[in-house]
FILO-479388 format. One record per residue (C-alpha): residue in one letter; x, y, z. Coordinates in steps of 0.25 Angstrom, whole numbers, padded with zeros to 4 digits, always signed. Layout:
BEGIN
AXYZ/...
END
This chain:
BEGIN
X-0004+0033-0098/X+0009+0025-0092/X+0007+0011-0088/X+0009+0013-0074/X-0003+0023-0077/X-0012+0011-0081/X-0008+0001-0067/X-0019+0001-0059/X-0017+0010-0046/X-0018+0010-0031/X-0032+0010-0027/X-0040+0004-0039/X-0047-0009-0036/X-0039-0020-0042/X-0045-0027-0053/X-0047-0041-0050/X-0045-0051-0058/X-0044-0068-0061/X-0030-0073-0068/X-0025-0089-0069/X-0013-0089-0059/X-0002-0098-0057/X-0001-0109-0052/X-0014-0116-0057/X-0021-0106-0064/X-0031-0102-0056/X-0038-0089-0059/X-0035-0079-0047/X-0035-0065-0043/X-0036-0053-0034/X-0048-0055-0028/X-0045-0067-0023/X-0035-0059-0014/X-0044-0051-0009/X-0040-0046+0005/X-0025-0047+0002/X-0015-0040-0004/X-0012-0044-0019/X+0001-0041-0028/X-0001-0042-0042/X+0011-0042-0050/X+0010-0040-0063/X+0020-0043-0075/X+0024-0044-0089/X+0028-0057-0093/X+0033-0071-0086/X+0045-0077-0090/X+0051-0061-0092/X+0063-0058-0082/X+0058-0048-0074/X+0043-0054-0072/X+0053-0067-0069/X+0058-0058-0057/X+0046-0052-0053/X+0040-0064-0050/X+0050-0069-0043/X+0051-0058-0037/X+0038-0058-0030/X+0038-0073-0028/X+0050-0070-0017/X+0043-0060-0012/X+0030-0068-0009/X+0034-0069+0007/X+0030-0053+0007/X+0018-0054-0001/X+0016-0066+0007/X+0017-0057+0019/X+0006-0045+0015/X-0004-0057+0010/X-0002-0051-0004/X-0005-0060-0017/X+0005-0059-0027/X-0001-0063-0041/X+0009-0060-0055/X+0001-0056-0066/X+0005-0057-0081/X+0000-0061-0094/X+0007-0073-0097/X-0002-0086-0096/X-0005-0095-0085/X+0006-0104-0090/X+0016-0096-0092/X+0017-0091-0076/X+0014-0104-0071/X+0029-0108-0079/X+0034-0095-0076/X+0029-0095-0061/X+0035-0110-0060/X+0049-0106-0066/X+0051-0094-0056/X+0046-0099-0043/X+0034-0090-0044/X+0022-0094-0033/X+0014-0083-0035/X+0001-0083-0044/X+0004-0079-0059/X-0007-0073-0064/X-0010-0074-0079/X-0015-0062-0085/X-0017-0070-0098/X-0031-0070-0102/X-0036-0060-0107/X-0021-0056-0108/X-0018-0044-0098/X-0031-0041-0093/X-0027-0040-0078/X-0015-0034-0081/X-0025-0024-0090/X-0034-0020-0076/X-0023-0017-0069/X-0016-0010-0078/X-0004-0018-0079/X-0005-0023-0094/X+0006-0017-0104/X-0002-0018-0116/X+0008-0027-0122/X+0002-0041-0118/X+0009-0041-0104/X+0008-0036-0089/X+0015-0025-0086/X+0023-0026-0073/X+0014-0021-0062/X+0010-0024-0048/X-0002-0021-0040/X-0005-0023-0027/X-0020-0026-0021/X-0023-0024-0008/X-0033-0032+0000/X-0045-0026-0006/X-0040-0026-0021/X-0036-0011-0023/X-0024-0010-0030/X-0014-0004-0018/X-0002-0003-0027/X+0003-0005-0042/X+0015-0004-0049/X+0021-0003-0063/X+0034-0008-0066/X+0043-0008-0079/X+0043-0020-0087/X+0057-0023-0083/X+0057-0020-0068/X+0054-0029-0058/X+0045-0022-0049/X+0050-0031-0037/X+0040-0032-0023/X+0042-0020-0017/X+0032-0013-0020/X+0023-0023-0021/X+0028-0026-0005/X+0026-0010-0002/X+0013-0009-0008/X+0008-0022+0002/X+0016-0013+0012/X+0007-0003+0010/X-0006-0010+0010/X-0005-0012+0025/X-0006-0027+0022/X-0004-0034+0033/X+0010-0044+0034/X+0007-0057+0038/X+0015-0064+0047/X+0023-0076+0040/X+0028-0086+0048/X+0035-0099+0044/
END
């Protein structure tokens, strides 16, 4: 079985779950979503170049997410403590969720732990009703970038909202 066997695929009911998040720590999770498309982006390790990327990454990218009403929630192992530094040195406004304790267990349910106490580097994307629409593997050292987080949203029919300034 490759790891990319072991993600969890299209169609399943996403496992929900409760995590400390950045800023302040409280617990959050899909569920209270529901009704809205949620990203999560899962990766190996704060304070590694790639992840460093990633997330920026996708906090530039937070107009289009902003756009479909999606969620977008980082998922590793590291401790609370560690995004909120990590979060705060790279302009990160997004919800950091730690996976910390018991170490890996989301990343476990969806399939997205490496068996060497980290993340692997997944996403999956929830529709409004908590199916998993979409997921994907990435190498380690590739940064996965948004598109086909955006192209999976796309998909989903969700509906754009209207920004105005």
């Amino acid at each position: 079985m490759t790891d990319s066997d072991r993600l969890i695929r299209p169609g399943r009911p996403a496992p929900d779950f409760s995590l400390p998040a950045t800023p302040d720590g409280r617990r959050t999770g899909p569920r209270q979503f529901r009704g809205r498309p949620v990203v999560l982006a899962f990766y190996p390790a704060d304070w590694t170049p790639v992840c460093g990327d990633q997330m920026a990454l996708y906090q530039a990218a937070m107009p289009e997410f902003d756009r479909y009403d999606a969620a977008l929630f980082g998922i590793s192992v590291d401790s609370l403590w560690s995004h909120r530094a990590f979060a705060e040195a790279n302009g990160i406004r997004f919800p950091l969720l730690a996976d910390f304790e018991p170490k890996g267990e989301v990343s476990r349910r969806y399939g997205a732990y490496t068996g060497q106490g980290q993340s692997a580097r997944a996403l999956v994307v929830l529709d409004r009703e908590q199916t998993v629409a979409w997921s994907h593997l990435s190498p380690p050292e590739v940064n996965p970038g948004a598109d086909g987080i955006l192209d999976a949203l796309e998909q989903l029919g969700a509906q754009r909202r209207v920004v105005t300034r």
